[in-house]
PLY file of the C-alpha trace (Angstrom):
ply
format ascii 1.0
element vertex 108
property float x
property float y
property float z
element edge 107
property int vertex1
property int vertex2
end_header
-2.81 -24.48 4.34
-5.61 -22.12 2.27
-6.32 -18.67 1.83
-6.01 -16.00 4.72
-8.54 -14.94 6.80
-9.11 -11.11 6.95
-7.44 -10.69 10.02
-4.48 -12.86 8.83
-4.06 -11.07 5.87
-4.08 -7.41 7.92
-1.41 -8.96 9.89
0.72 -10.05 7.11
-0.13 -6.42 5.02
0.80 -4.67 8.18
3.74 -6.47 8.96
5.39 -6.00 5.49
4.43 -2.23 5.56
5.93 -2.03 8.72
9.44 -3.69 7.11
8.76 -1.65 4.08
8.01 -4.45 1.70
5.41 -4.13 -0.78
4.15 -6.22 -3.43
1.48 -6.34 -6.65
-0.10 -8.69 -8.42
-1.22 -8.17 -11.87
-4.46 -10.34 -13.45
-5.70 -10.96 -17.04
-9.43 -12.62 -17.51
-9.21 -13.11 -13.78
-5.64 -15.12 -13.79
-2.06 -14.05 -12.34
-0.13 -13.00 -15.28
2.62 -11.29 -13.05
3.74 -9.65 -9.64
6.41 -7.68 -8.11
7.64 -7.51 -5.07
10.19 -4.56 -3.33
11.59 -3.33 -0.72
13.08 0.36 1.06
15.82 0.31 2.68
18.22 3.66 3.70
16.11 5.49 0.76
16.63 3.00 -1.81
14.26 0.17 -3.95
15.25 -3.07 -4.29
13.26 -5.30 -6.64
12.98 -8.91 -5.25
11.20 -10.36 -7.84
9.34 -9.25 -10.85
7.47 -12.36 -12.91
5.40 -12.37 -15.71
3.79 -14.30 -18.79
6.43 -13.82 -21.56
5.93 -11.76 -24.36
2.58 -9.87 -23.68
3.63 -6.60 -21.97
2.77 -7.11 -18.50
6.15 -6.90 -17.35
6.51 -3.49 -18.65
3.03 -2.62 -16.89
4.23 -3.69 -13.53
8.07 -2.41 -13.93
6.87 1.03 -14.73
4.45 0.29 -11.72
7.55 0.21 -9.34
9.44 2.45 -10.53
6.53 5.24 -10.57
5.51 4.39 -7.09
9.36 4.66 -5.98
9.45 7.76 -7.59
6.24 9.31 -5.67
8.19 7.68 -2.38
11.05 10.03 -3.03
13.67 7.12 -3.13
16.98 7.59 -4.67
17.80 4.34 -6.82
15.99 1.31 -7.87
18.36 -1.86 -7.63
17.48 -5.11 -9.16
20.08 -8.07 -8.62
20.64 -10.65 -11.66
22.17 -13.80 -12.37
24.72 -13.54 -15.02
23.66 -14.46 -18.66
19.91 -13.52 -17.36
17.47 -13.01 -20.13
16.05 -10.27 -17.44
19.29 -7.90 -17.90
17.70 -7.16 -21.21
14.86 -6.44 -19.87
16.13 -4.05 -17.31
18.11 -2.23 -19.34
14.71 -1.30 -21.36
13.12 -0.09 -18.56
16.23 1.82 -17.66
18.14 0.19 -15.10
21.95 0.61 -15.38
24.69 -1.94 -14.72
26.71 -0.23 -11.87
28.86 -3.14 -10.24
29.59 -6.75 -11.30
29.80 -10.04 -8.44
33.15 -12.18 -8.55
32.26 -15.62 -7.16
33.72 -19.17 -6.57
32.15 -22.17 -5.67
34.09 -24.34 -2.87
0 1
1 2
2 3
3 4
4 5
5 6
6 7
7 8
8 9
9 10
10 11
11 12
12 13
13 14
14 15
15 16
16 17
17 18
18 19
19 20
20 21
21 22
22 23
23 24
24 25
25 26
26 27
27 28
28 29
29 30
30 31
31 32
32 33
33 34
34 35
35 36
36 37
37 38
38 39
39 40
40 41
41 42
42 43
43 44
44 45
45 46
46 47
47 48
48 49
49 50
50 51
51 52
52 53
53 54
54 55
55 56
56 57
57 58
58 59
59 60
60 61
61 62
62 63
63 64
64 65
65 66
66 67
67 68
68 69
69 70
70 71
71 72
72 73
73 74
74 75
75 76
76 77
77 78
78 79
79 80
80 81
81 82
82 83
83 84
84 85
85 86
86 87
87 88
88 89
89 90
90 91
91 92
92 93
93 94
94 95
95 96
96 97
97 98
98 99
99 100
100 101
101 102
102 103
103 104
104 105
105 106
106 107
């Protein structure tokens, strides 16, 4: 596959701005350490994924990130879905996120 070309990459940028997805990437000594990745939908966020190096911060860097760009976008809520017994509920509930609802499921 490769990298993008220019064009291909204005494509794919336009396309997700156009579906209201965004994304960021954040680099250390010129290596991925972590991105995001969200979404708008009916004036609210919704974090797809947010993955970093343990233990060094950057999650923090990119969460506040998010939530300040949300903010500026004049969205209601931020929503971020978890597995249950995530170490990332922790982490959510430092950056403020609230547990509102709870997901009753069984496998067939």
């Amino acid at each position: 596959e490769g990298f993008l070309t220019k064009n291909q990459y204005a494509a794919k940028l336009s396309e997700a701005i156009k579906n209201m997805e965004f994304g960021i990437v954040i680099e250390d000594k010129n290596k991925i350490v972590g991105f995001a990745h969200w979404y708008y939908q009916d004036n609210r966020a919704f974090i797809e994924d947010l993955v970093t190096v343990p233990g060094k911060g950057y999650g923090k860097v990119l969460a506040n990130f998010v939530l300040q760009t949300c903010k500026n976008d004049h969205v209601e809520s931020v929503s971020l879905l978890l597995p249950h017994g995530s170490p990332g509920i922790n982490f959510a509930k430092k950056i403020g996120l609230k547990p509102v609802s709870i997901e009753l499921k069984k496998i067939l």
